[in-house]
Each structure stands twice: as structure tokens, then as C-alpha cells.
C-alpha positions as CSV (number, residue, x, y, z in Angstrom):
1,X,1.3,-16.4,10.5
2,X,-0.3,-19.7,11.2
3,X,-3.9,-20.4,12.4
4,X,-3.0,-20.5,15.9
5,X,-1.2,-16.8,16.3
6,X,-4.9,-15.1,14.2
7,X,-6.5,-17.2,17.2
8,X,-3.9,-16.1,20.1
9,X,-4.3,-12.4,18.0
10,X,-7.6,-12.4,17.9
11,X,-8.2,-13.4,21.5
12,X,-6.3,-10.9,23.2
13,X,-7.0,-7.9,20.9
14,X,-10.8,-8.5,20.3
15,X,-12.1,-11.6,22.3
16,X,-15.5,-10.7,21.0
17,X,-14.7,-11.9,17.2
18,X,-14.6,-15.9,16.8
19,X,-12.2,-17.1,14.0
20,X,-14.0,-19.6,11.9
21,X,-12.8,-22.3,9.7
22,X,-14.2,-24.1,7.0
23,X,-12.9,-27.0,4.3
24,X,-14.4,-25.0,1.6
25,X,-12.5,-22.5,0.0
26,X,-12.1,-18.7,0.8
27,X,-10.2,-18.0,-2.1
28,X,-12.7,-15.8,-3.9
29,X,-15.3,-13.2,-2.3
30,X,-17.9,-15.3,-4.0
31,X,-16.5,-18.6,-2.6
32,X,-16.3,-17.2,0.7
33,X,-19.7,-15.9,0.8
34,X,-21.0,-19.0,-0.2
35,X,-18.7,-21.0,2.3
36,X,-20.4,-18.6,5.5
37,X,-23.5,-18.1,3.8
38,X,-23.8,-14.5,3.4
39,X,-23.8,-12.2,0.8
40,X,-20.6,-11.4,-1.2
41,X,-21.0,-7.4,0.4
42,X,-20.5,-8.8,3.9
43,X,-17.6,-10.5,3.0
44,X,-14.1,-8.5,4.6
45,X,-11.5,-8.7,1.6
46,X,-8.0,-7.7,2.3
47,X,-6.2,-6.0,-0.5
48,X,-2.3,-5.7,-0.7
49,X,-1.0,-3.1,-2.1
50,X,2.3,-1.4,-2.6
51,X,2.8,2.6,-2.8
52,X,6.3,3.7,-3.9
53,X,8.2,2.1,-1.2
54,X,5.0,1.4,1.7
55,X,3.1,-1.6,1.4
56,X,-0.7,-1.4,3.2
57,X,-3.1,-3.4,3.7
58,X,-6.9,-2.5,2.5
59,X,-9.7,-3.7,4.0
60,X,-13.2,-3.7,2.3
61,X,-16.2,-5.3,1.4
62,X,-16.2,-7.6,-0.4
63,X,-18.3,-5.8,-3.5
64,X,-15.7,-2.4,-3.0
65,X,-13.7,-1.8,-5.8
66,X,-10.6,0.4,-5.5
67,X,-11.0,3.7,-7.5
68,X,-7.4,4.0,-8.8
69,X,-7.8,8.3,-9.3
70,X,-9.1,8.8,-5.4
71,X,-6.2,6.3,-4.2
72,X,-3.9,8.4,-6.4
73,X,-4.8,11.3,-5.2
74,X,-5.0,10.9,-1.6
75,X,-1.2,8.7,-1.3
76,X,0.4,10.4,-4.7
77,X,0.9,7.2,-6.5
78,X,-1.3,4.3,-8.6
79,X,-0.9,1.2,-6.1
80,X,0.4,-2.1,-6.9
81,X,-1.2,-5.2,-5.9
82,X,2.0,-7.3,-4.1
83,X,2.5,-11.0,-6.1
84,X,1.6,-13.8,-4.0
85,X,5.4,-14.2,-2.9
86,X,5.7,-10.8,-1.0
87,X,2.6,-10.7,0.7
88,X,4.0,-13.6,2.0
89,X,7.0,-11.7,3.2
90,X,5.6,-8.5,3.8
91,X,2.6,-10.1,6.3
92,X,4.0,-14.3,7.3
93,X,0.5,-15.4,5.9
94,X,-0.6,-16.2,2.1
């Protein structure tokens, strides 16, 4: 997924939400936080995980932690964060 299909994404599912780009990096919560100036909390971090054979994507603040037992509990497995590689081929985008 390159920069231009999030903007064509973003603009016909939820015109409302600007995409913003910096040069610093977003590679961390706390570098992204910095980067928009906000706090590390309001900071949306996507998580990818893998469940058996399903693959989902979290959401969350940036501070959330995933509690391992609740996830367990709720989906019947412990999660697996996906390597760099197949989030790549499980979403187009690093």
C-alpha cells in the first residue's frame, strides 16, 4: 500500500481525517509523539498479530499494552506478533 492509496482510502471512506507526513520518524510511539507533538497516549498504534491461522490487526493507544490472559481468553489462543516480512504480505504496507 503506498502513500497515495491511504490518501485515495482515506478520502473516500472518511474525508474528514487528513493524512499527515513528516521527515521524522514514526517508528516508535515515542518518536511519533514527539514528531506530531502530542502525547505518546494519543498516539494510534497498530498491532499485528496472528491467532492460529487469522491474522488481525489491533488498534490502540499508543500507552495500551496487550494483556496476553484477556486476548487468550476471548480468541482461545496467545497471539503472535507477525515478523516484519508478513505484515508486509498480510497488509501491502511495512
Amino acid at each position: 500500500m503506498s502513500l497515495e492509496s491511504v490518501r485515495a482510502f482515506f478520502a473516500s471512506k472518511a474525508p474528514d481525517i487528513d493524512v499527515i507526513v513528516t521527515d521524522a520518524s514514526s517508528a516508535t510511539v515515542a518518536l511519533a509523539a514527539q514528531a506530531h507533538g502530542v502525547l505518546p497516549a494519543q498516539i494510534a498504534k497498530t498491532i499485528c498479530l496472528r491467532v492460529g491461522e487469522r491474522t488481525m490487526l489491533v488498534v490502540t493507544s499508543g500507552t495500551a499494552r496487550l494483556d496476553n490472559r484477556k486476548f487468550k481468553d476471548r480468541f482461545g489462543s496467545k497471539p503472535r506478533m507477525l515478523e516484519a516480512a508478513e505484515v508486509i504480505e498480510a497488509t501491502s504496507h511495512p
